[in-house]
N, C-alpha and C positions, 0 to 999 in steps of 0.2 A: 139869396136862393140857396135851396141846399146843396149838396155836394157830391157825386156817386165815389168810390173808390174801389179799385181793384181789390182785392184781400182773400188770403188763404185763412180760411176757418175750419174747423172741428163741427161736425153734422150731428154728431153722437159725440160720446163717451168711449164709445168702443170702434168708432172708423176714423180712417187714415182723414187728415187737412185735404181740403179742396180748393179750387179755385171757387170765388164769388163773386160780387159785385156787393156792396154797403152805399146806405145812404149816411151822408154825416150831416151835421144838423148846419143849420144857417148861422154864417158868421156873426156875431154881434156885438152889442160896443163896447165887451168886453173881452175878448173870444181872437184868437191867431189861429190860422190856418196854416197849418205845414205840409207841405211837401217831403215828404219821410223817404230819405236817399238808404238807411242802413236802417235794421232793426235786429237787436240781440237777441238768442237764443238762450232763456234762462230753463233750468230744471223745474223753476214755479209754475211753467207756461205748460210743463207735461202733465203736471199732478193735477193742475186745474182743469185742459181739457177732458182729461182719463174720469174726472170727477173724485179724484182721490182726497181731497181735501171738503166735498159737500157735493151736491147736486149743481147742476149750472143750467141754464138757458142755453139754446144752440139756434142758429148756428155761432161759434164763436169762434172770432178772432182775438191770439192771445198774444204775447211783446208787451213790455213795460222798459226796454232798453229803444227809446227810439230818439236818431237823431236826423237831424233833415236841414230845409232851407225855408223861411218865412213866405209865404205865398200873398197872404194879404192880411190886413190887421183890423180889428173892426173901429170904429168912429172914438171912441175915446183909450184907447190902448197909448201907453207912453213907452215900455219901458222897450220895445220891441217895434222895429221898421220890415218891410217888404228887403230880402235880401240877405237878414241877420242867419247865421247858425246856430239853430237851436238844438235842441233834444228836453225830453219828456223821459222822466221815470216812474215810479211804481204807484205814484197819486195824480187826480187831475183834478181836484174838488177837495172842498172840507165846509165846517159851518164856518171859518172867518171869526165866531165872535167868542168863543170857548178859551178857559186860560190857557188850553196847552196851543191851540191859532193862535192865539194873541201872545204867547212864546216862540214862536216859529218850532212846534212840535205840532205841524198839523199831523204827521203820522199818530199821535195820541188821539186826535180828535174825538171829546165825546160823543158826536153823533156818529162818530166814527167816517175816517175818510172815505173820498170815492176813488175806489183804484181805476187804473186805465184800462184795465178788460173785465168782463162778470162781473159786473158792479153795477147799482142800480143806481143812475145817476141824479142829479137836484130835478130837472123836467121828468121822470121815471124810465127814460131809457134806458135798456142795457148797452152801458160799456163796449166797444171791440178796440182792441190794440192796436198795436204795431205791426205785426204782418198786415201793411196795407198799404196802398199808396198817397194818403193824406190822413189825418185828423186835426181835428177842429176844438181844442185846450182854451181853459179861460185863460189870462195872461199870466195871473200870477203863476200856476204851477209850467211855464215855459222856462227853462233853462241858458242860459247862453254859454255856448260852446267855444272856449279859447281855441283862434287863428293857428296856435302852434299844434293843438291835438287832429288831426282828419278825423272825417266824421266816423270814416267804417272802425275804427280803434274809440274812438271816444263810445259808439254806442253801448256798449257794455257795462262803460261810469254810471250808467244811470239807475242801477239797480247794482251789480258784481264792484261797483265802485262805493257808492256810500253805504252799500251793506257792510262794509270791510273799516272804512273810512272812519263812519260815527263811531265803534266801538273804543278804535283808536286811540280816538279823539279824545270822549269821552272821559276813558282810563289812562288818557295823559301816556302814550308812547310814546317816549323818543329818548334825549340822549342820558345813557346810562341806565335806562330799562333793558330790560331781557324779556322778549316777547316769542311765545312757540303759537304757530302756526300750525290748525292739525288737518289735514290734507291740503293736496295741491291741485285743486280744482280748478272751475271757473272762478270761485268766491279767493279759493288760497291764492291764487296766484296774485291776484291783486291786495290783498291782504301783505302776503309779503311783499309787493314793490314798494305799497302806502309805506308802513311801518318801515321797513330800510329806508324810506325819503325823511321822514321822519326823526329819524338818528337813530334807532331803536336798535341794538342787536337781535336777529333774525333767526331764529331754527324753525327748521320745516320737521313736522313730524307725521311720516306717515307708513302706511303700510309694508311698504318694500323701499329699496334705495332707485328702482328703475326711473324715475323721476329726479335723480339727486343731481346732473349735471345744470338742468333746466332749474331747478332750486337756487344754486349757487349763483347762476347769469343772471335772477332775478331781483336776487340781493340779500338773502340767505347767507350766515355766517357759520351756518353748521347744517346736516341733514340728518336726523337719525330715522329707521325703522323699527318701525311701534310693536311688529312683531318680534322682534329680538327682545328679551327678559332684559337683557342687562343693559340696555334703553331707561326701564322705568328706576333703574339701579343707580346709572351712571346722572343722569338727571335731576335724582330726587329733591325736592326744595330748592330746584334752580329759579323759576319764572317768577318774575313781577307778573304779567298779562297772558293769557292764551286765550286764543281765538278759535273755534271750533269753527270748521264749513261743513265738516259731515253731516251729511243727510240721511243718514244713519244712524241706528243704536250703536253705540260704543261703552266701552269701561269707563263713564264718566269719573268715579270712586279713584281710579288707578292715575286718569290725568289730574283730577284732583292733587296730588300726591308730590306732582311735580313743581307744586307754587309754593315760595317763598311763604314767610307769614305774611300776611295782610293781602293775599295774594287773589288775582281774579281770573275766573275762566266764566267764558262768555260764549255762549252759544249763541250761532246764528246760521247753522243748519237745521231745518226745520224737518228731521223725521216722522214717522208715520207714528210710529212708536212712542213709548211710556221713555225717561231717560232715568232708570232708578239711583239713589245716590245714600251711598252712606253714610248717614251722619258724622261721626267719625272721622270721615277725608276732610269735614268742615270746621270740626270740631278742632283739629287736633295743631290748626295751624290760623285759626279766626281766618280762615277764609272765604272765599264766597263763589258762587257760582251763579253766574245772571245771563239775562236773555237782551238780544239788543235787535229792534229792526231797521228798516233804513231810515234814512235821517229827513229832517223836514227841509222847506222848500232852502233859506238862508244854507245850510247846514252843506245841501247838495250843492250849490253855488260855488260855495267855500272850497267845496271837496273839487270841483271842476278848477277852480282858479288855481289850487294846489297841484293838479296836477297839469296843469297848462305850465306852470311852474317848473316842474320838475321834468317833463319830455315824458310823462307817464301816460300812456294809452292800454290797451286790453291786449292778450297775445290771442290771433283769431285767426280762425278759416271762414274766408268769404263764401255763400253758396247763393247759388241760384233757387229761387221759389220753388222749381220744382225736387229739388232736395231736401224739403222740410222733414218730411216724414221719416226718411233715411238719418239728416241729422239725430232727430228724437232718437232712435233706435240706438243710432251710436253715442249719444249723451248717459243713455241707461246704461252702457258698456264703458263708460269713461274714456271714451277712443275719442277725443279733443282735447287739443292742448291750442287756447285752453277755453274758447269761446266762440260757438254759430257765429256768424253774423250774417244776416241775408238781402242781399241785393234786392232793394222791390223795385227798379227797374227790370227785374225780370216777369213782375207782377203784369207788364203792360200786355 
């Protein structure tokens, strides 16, 4: 039978989340039903409802950070019992039989994935997320959530965690790399805990130093501000690695400048904006500048087990469902250190 679920959704593009009820679709014999105890507040979840990234279906429900407890499992599911803790990140779907699926890159997915909210899923339903009080995941894209992480700190891992994690990884951070970190966000903050667990020497770079005590507890070996000149001075040709989370246009050309030869900066703030780059900052030291999303199903496993590892969970404020909208407002303002996370126990 199907499923009903409490959930705050988006009516519009342009009005406040509301209270709703969702139908979720009938368990099946591939298919885990969770009980969603926490779900993260990502800045994707704003641009998506507002329509800033395309037009969307409404009413929607948006979370791609959700962690929960197994409610029931369908007839031939292995990998997952009634009781286990799970979480769900930013895919729920893919085609399974494409080379980058069958590399554990379903985020490549030729047919292209199905994300967990506005996404048109394999039956043609639309997608609704984590602000809700259950959904209904095929098995493979269900995650398991290390004993030693709580769920309200783990939910975050599942987007602000492998978005940070894969590039890492990736580009081989740790020990005796020199990794800059460029804001201290939701994304930065766990960016810099990964990469200090890692080995990697840690600078945070950002705007102002008002964030630099909370830098250093993180695991940060330095903090500079990006508006001071003699920043780009004192710095020049330091990094192996940087990690962009800004969500914003920045002097790509300028942090360019800051890497080693062979050096890489990697964006994984996803602005609205063009990022222009002059040739030149690439040219002049065979550098490179790449983009990286979050990582696939194996990848985010890996990324949870390391940090079950390590004591690494998300730095959060809990809120109640009906603070969703107040959150938004103060995520556009950067007034969170350093991540939503919402109770849908309050959803009842």
């Amino acid at each position: 039978m199907t499923t009903m679920a409490n959930a705050y959704a988006a009516p519009s593009a342009t009005e406040p989340l509301a209270p709703i009820q969702i139908e979720r679709r009938e368990v099946g014999p591939h298919d885990v039903l969770i009980d969603i105890k926490y779900a993260g507040i990502c800045h994707s979840d704003i641009h998506t409802v507002r329509g800033d990234w395309g037009p969307q279906s409404y009413p929607l429900a948006p979370g791609h950070e959700i962690a929960g407890i197994v409610a029931e499992v369908g007839s031939e599911v292995t990998k997952h019992k009634v009781g286990d803790r799970v979480g769900v990140g930013c895919m729920v779907n893919s085609c399974g039989k494409c080379e980058y699926c069958l590399d554990d890159l379903e985020q490549f997915c030729v047919e292209g994935m199905t994300g967990t909210y506005g996404a048109i899923d394999r039956d043609g339903t639309v997608t609704q997320g984590g602000y809700t009080t259950n959904v209904v995941v095929t098995e493979k894209f269900v995650l398991s959530i290390p004993d030693s992480i709580e769920l309200d700190v783990a939910a975050p891992l599942l987007c602000a965690g492998i978005t940070t994690y894969s590039p890492l990884h990736h580009w081989n951070a740790g020990p005796g790399k020199k990794v800059a970190v460029v804001g201290l966000g939701g994304l930065g903050h766990m960016a810099v805990k990964i990469a200090s667990a890692m080995g990697a020497e840690v600078t945070v770079l950002s705007q102002s130093l008002k964030k630099k005590e909370d830098g250093l507890k993180l695991g940060a070996s330095d903090y500079r501000a990006t508006s001071d000149e003699a920043t780009f001075k004192d710095l020049h040709k330091t990094f192996d690695l940087i990690i962009n989370t800004v969500s914003a246009s920045i002097n790509i050309s300028a942090f360019l400048q800051l890497l080693r030869v062979d050096g890489t900066l990697v964006n994984v703030g996803a602005p609205a904006e063009p990022l222009p780059v002059n040739a030149f900052a690439l040219i002049g030291g065979r550098r490179s500048f790449a983009g990286s999303n979050i990582g696939g199903i194996k990848e985010t496993q890996d990324m949870l087990d390391f940090c079950g590892e390590h004591g690494i969970g998300a730095e959060i404020e809990v809120i109640s469902a009906d603070k969703i909208n107040e959150a938004y407002e103060r995520v556009l303002k950067s007034d969170v250190r350093y991540r939503f996370v919402i109770d849908t126990a309050t959803m009842a």
